[in-house]
C-alpha positions as CSV (number, residue, x, y, z in Angstrom):
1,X,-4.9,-43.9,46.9
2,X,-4.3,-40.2,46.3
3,X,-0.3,-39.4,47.4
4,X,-0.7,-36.4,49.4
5,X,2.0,-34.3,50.8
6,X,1.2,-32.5,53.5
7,X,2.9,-29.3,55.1
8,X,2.4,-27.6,58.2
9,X,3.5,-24.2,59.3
10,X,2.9,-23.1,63.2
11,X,3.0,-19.6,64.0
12,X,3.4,-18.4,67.5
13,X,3.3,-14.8,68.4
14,X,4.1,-12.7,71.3
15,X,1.3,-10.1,72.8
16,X,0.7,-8.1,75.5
17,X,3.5,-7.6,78.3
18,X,5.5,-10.6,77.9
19,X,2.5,-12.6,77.5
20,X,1.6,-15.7,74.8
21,X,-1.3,-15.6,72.6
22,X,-3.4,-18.9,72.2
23,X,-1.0,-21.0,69.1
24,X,-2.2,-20.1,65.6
25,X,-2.0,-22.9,62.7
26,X,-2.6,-22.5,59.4
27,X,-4.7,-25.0,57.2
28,X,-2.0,-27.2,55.5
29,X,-0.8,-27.1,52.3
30,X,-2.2,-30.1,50.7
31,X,0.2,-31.1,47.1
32,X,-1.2,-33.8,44.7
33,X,1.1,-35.5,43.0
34,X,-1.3,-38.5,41.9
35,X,-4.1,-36.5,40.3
36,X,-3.4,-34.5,37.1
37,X,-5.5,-32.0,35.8
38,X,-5.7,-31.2,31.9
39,X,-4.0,-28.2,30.4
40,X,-6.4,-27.8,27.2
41,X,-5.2,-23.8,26.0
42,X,-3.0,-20.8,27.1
43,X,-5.6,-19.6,30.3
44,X,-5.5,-22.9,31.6
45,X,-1.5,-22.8,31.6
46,X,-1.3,-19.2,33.5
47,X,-4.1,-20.2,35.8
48,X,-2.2,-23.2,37.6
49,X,-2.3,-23.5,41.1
50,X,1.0,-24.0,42.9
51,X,-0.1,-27.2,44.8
52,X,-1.9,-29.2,41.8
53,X,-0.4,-31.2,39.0
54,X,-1.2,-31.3,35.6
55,X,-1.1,-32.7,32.1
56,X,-0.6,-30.9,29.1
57,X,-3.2,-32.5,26.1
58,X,-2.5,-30.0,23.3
59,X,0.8,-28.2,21.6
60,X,0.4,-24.3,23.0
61,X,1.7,-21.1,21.3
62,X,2.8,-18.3,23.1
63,X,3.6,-15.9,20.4
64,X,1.2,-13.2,21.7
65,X,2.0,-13.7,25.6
66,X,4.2,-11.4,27.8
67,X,4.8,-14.7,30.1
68,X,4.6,-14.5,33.8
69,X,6.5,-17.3,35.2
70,X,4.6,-19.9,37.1
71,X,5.7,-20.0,41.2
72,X,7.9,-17.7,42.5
73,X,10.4,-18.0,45.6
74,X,8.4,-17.4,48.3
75,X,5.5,-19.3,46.1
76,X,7.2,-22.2,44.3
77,X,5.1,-24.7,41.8
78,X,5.0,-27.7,44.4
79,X,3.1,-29.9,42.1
80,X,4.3,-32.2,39.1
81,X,4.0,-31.1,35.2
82,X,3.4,-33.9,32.7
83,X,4.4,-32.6,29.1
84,X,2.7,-35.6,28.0
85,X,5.4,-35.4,24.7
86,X,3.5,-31.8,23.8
87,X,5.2,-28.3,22.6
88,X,5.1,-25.0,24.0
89,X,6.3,-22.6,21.9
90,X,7.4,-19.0,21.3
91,X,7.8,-17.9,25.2
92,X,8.7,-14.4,25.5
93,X,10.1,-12.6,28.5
94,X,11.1,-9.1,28.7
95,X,10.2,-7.7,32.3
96,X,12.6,-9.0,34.7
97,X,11.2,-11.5,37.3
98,X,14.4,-12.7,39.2
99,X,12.9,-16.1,38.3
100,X,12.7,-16.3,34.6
101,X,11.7,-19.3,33.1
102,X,8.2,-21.3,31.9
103,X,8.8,-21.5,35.5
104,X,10.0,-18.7,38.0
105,X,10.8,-21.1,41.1
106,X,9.9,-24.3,40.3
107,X,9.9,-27.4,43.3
108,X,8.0,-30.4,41.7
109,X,9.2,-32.3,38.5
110,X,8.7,-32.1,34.6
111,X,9.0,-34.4,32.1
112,X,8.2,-35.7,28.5
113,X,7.8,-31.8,27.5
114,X,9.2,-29.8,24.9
115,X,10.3,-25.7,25.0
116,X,10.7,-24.7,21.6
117,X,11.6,-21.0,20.3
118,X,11.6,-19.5,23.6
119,X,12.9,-16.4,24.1
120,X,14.1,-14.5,27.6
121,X,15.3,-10.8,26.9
122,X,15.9,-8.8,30.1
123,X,17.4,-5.3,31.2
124,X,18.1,-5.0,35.4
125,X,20.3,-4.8,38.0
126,X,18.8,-7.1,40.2
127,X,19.8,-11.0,41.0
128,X,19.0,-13.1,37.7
129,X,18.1,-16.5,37.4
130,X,17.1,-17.3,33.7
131,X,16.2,-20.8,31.5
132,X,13.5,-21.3,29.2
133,X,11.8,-24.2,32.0
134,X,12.9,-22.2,35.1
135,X,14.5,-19.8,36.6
136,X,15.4,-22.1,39.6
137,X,14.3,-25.9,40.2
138,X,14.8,-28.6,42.7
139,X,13.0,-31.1,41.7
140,X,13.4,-33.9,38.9
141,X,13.7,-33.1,35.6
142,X,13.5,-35.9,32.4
143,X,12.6,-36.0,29.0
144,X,12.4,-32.3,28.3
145,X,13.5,-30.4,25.5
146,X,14.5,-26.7,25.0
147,X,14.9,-25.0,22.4
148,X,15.9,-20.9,22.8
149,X,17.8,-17.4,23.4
150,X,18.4,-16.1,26.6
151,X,20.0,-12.5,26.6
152,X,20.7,-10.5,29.8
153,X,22.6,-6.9,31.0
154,X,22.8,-6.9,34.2
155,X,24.3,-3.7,35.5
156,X,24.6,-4.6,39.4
157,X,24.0,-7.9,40.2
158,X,24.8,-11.7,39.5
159,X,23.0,-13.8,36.9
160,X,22.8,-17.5,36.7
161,X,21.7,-18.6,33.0
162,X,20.8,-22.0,31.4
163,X,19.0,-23.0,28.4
164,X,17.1,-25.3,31.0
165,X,17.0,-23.9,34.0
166,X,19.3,-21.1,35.9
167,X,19.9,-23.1,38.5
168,X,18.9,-26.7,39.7
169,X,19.7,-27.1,43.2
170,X,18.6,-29.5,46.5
171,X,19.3,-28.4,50.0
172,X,19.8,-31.1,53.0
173,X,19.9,-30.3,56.8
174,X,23.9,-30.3,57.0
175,X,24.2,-32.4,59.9
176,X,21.3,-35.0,59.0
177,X,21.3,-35.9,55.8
178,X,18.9,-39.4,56.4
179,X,17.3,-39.8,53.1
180,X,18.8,-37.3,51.2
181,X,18.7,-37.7,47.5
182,X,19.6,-35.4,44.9
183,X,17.0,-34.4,42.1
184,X,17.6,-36.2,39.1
185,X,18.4,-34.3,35.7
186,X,18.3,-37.0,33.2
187,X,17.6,-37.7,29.3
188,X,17.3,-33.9,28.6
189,X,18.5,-31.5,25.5
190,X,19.6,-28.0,25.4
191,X,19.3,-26.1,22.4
192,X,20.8,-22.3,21.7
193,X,22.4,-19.0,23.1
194,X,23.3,-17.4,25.7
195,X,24.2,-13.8,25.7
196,X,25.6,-12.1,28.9
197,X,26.6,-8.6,30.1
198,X,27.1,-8.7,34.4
199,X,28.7,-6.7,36.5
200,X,29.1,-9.2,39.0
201,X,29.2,-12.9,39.2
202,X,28.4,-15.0,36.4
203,X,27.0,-18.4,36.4
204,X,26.5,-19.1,32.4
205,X,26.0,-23.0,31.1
206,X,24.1,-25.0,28.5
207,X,22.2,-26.4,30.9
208,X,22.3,-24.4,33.9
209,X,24.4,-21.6,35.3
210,X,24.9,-23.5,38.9
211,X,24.1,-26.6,39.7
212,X,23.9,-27.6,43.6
213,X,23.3,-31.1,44.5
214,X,22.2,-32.5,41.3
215,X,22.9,-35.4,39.3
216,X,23.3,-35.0,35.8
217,X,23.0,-37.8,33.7
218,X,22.1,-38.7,29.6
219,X,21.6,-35.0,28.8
220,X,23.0,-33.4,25.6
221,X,23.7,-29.6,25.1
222,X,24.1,-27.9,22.0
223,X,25.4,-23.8,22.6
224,X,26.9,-20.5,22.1
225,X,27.4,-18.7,25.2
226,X,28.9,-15.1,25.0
227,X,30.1,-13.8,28.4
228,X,31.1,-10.7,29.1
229,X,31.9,-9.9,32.8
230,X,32.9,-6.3,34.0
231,X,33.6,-6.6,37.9
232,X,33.8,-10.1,39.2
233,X,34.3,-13.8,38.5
234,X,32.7,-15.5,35.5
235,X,32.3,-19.1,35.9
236,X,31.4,-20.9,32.7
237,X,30.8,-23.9,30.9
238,X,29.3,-25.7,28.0
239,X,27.0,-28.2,30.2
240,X,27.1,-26.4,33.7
241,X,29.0,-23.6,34.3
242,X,29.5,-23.6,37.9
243,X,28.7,-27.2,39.9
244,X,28.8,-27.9,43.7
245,X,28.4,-31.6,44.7
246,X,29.8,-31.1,48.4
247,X,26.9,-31.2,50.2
248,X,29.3,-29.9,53.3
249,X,32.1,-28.0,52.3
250,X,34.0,-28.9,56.2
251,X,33.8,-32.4,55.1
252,X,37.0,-33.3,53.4
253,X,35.6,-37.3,52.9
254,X,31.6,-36.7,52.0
255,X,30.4,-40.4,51.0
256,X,27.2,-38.9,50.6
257,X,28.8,-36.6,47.6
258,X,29.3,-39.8,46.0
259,X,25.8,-40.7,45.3
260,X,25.9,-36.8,43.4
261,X,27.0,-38.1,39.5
262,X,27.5,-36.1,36.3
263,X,27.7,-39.3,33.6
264,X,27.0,-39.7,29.9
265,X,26.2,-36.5,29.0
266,X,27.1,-34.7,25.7
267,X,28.0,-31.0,25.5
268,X,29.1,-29.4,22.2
269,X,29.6,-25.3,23.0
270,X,30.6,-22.4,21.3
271,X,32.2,-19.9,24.2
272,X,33.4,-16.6,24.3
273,X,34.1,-15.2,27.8
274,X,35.6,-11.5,28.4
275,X,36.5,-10.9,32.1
276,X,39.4,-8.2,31.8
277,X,39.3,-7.4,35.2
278,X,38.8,-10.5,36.8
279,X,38.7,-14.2,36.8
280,X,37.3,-16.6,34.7
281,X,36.8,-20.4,35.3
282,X,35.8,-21.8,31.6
283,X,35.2,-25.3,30.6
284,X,34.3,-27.3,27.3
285,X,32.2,-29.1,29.5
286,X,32.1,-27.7,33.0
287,X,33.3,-24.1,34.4
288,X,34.0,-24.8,37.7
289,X,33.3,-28.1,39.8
290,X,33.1,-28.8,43.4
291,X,32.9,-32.6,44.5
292,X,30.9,-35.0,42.4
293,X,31.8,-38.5,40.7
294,X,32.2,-36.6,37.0
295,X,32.8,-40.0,34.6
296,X,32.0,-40.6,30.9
297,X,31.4,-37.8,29.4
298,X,32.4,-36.2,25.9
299,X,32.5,-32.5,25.1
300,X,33.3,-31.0,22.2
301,X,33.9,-27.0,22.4
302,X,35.4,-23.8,20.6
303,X,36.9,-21.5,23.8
304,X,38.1,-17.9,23.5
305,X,39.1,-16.2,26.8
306,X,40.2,-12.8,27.7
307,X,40.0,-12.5,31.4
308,X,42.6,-10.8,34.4
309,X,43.9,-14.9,34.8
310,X,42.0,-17.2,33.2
311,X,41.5,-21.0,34.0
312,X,40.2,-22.9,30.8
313,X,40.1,-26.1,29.7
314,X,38.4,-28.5,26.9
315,X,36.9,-30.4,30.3
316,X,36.6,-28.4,33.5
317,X,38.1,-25.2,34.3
318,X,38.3,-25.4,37.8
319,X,38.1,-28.2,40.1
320,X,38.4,-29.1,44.1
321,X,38.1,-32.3,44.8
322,X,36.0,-35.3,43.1
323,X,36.6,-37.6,40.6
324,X,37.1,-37.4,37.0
325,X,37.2,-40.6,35.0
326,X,36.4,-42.1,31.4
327,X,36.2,-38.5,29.8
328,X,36.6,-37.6,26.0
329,X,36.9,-34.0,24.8
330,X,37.7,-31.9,21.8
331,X,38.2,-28.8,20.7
332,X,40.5,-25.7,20.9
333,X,41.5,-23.0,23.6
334,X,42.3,-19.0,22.9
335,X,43.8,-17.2,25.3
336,X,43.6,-13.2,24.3
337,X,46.0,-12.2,27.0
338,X,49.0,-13.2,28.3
339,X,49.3,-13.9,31.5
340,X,51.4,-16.3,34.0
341,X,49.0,-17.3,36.0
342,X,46.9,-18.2,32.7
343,X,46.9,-22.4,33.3
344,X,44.8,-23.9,30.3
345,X,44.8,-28.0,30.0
346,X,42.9,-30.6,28.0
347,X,41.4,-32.0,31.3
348,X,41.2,-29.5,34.6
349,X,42.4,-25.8,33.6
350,X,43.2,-25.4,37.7
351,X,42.7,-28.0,40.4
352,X,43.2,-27.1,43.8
353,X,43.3,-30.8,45.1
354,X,45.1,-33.6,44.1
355,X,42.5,-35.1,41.3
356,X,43.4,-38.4,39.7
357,X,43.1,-38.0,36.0
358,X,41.5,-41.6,34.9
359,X,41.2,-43.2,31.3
360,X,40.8,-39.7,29.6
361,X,41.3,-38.6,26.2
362,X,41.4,-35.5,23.9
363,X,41.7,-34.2,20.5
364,X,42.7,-30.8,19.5
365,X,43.8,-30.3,15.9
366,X,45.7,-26.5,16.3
367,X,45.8,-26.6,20.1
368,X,49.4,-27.7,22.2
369,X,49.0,-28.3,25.5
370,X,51.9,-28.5,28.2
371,X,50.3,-31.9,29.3
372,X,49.6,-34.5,26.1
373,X,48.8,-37.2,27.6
374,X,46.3,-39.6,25.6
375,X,45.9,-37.2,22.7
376,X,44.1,-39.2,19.9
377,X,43.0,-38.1,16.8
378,X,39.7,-37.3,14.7
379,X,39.5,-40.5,12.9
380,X,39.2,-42.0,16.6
381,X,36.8,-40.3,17.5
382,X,34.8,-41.3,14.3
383,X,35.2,-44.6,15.3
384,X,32.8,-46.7,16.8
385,X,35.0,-49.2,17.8
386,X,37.8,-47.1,19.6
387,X,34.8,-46.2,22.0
388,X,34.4,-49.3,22.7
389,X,38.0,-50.7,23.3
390,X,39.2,-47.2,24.6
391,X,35.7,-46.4,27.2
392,X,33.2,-49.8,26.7
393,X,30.9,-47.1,26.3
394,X,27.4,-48.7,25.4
395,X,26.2,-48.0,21.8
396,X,23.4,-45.6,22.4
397,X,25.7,-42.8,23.9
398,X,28.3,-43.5,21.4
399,X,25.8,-43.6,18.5
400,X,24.6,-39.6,19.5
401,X,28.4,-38.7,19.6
402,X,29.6,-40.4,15.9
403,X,26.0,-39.1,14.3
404,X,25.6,-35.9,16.2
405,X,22.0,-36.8,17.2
């Protein structure tokens, strides 16, 4: 039976002198996600309709298209997109939507679809939410590969930035949170860079500038991400560069922020941040984390900073609250200034909270850090079997680590 969702706005207006006219409804918004309708050449891609779903049959080139994002805030794509294990390739954006992406605003899920050669090129001032899938999404996203260079001066306002998606987020009612479940951002790959000139905030990461209420599982990044932030906070990181898994920030004890994970994922990042003015959270792995269980996960990253007070670290640069467990990290940290509030560490650059640091290693072959607790070495992390004895990591996940697939 056809799986329809169905969603009804009531508008009631005031006429007259303090009188009520009659209650007007609108005709519901019907959104099939059982019936998929074939996506055969390029028209067929820009013609979609926001409620529908669809299936793409054929590989599609864009090389000729100026692309207009499919769904827009106030207009999301509510229905489901089945990549069906095809290509699109060769994306080009130049003329700023806010929403910039394969998809501007994107509600339903993706999967088994690949982005390749994309390309996202933008001039503005306005808010700037850029990834070569969407510019936002909230709903489930697995299977998908991207491939592609996202480059963006913003002269006024904030920019979020992911190879993926901008940002990938899932709203609850605070105070009735019956149901809730986060969207689900699993077996995914990020491929590129990520070039950035903002004159305010900055959310930059190899999979998405900020992610809210999303867990992140199995997905593998592969970046270089230059920042360069002239009047505000950049946060930055080589999976996500700025991740809240709170749900309610009054809470102190959220068990529902439990059920929000960030596990097995693989993030190897090439990062250079300049924030001369300001601050800068940057992490091998994550920029700055809020909440969240954040267990077994390796990183392997090259980090250059040159910020007011910097916060950087080969794992998370910031962090309140949350859990951090069973993770493996690599790389170096470079510091351009010096400063005393500068705190750089293998594992959290800054945490505000007490954070237990659980079962968690690093290598660093010209780096000393203050803290040198379970250093280990490159040969370890060549080894198979340290994995295993050190994490019982399974041998899928530490197969794409060793081999670099």
């Amino acid at each position: 039976m056809k799986k329809l969702i169905l969603i009804l706005f009531l508008s009631l207006f005031l006429v007259g002198c303090g009188g009520f006219s009659s209650p007007t409804t609108t005709e519901p918004i019907v959104i099939d996600t059982e019936n998929y309708l074939e996506i055969n050449n390029v028209e067929d891609l820009k013609s979609m309709e926001m409620n529908k779903s669809y299936i793409l049959m054929v590989d599609l080139d864009l090389i000729a298209e100026e692309w207009i994002p499919v769904g827009t805030f106030t207009e999301p794509f509510l229905g489901n997109f089945d990549g069906n294990n095809k290509t699109i390739s060769n994306l080009s954006i130049t003329k700023d939507n806010q929403y910039n992406g394969l998809f501007g605003y994107l509600k339903g899920d993706v999967f088994d679809l690949t982005i390749k050669d994309f390309n996202i090129d933008l001039d503005t001032k306005y808010v700037s939410l850029a990834g070569g899938l969407a510019g936002a999404l909230s709903g489930d996203v697995t299977n998908v590969k991207v491939n592609g260079d996202i480059t963006i001066k913003n002269t006024r306002s904030n920019v979020y930035a992911g190879i993926i998606a901008g940002m990938s987020e899932k709203y609850t009612d605070l105070y009735d949170m019956t149901g809730f479940v986060p969207n689900i951002i699993d077996n995914n790959i990020s491929e590129g860079s990520i070039n950035i000139i903002s004159e305010k905030y900055a959310f930059i990461g190899g999979l998405f500038g900020k992610s809210y209420n999303s867990s992140i599982t199995n997905n593998q990044t592969d970046t270089t991400i230059d920042v360069v932030n002239n009047a505000n906070i950049a946060y930055v990181g080589g999976l996500v560069g700025h991740n809240y898994s709170g749900l309610r920030s009054s809470f102190e004890q959220d068990p529902i922020a439990e059920q929000i994970i960030i596990k097995q994922n693989i993030s190897r990042t090439v990062i250079n941040v300049e924030s001369k003015t300001h601050n800068a959270s940057v992490g091998g792995f994550i920029g700055y984390s809020y909440y969240g269980n954040i267990s077994d996960n390796f990183s392997s990253s090259t980090i250059s900073v040159e910020a007011l007070i910097a916060y950087a670290s080969l794992n998370i640069g910031e962090q309140w609250y949350g859990s951090f467990e069973n993770m493996v990290a690599q790389g170096n940290i470079t510091l351009i200034n010096e400063n005393a509030d500068n705190k750089i560490s293998p594992y959290i650059g800054k945490a505000f909270t007490n954070i237990d640091i659980l079962n968690s290693y690093f290598e660093s072959q010209n780096q000393e850090f203050s803290e040198e607790k379970n250093q280990v070495s490159t040969s370890d992390l060549a080894s198979y079997n340290w994995f295993v004895s050190s994490l019982e990591w399974e041998a899928e996940f530490i197969n794409k680590i060793i081999n670099n697939d």
